[in-house]
C-alpha positions in Angstrom: 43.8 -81.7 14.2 42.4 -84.7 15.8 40.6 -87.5 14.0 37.3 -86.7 16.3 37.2 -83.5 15.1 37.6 -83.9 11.8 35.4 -86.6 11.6 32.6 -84.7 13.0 33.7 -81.5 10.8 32.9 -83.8 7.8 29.5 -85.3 9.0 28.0 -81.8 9.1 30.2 -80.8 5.8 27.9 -83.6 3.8 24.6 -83.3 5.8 24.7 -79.3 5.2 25.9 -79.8 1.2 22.8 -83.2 0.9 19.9 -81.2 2.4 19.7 -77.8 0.9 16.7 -75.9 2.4 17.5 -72.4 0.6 14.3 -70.8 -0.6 13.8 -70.7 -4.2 11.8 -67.8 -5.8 10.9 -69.6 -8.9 9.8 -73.1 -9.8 11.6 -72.8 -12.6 14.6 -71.1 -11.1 14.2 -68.0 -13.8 15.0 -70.1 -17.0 13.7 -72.7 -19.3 16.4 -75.4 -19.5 14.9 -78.3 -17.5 16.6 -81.8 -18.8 19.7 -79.6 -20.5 22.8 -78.9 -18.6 24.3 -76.4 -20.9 22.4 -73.6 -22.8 23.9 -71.5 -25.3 24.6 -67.8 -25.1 22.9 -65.0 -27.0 23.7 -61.2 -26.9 21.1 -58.7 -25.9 19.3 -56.6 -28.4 20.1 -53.6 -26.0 23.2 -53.9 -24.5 24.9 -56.4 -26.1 25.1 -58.8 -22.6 26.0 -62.6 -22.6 22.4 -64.2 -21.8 21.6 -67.9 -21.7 18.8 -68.4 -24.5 16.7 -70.0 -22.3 16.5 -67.3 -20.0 16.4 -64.4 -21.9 13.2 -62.4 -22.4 12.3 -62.8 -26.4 9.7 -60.5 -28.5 9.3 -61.0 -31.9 8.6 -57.3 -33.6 6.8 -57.4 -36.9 6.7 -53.9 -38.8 6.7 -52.1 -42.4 9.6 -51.1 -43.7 8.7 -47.6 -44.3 6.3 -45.9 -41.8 2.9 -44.8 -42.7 3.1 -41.2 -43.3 6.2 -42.1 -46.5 4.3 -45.3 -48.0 1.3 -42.2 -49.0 4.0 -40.1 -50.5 5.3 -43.6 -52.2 2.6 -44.2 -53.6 1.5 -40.6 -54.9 4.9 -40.3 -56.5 4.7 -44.0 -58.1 2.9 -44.5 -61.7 3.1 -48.4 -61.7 2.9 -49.5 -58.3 -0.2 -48.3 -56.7 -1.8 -51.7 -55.3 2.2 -52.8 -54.1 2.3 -54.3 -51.0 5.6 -53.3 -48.9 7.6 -56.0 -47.4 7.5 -56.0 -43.9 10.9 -56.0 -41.2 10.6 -59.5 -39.2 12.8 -59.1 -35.9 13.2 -61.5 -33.0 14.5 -59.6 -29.8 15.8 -61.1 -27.2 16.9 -59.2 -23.8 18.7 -60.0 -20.7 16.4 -59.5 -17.6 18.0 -56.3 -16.7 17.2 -54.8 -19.8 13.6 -56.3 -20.0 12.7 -54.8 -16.9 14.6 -51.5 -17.5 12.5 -51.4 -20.7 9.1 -52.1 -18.9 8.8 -55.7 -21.7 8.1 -57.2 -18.5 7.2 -56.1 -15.2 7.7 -56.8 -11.7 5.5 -58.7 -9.7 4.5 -59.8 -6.1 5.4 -63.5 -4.7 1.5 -64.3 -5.2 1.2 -62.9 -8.7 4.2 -64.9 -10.1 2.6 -68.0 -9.7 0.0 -66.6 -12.1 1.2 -68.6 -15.7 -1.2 -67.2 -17.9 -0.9 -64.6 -20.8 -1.4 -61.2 -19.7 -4.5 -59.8 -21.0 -3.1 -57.4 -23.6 -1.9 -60.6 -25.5 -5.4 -62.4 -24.9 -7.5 -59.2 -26.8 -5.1 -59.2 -29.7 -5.6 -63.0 -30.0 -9.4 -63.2 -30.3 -9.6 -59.8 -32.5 -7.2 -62.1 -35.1 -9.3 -64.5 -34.2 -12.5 -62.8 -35.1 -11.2 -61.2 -38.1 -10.7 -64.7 -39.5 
């Protein structure tokens, strides 16, 4: 190999490796991790995949305990606890993407529509009825 050629092999080398021009499909390159170099891992709530935190997909599910239709038999059975409140089941989810989108948590959308950051609108109506109910 003579120097010429390696010299020139090496110029392009660097120049291709300094100026990446690749596309990117997100601004945010499908995670949240901005300033951190190294996220930890979580396991998905489905299929029990390795998932950086930042860019799995994470629902918090709040629900009773008991469903509706034993709390009424609960309660007709029960002498002393007839104004008891249940405690509720608090769960955080968190899915890999494959799973979120296998799942229909989250959706597929066009290269227009992802640039869209705002809640979806199912999120928004729940918000004000709280809201209103206040």
């Amino acid at each position: 190999i003579n120097a010429e050629y390696m010299g020139h092999f090496l110029s392009v080398y660097f120049f291709s490796r300094s100026h990446n021009n690749m596309t990117t499909k997100r601004r945010n390159h499908g995670r949240n991790k901005k300033g951190r170099g190294h996220v930890h891992f979580i396991r998905c709530s489905n299929c029990a995949r390795c998932c950086p935190k930042d860019k799995s997909v994470k629902r918090f599910l709040v629900r009773n305990i008991v469903e509706q239709a034993a709390v009424r038999d609960i309660a007709d059975a029960s002498v002393f606890y007839t104004n008891y409140n249940l405690p509720k089941l608090y769960l955080k989810l968190c899915y890999c993407i494959s799973c979120a989108i296998h799942g229909r948590i989250v959706r597929v959308r066009s290269r227009t529509n992802r640039k869209i950051r705002t809640p979806p609108q199912k999120l928004k109506k729940m918000a004000q009825n709280k809201s209103a109910a206040k």
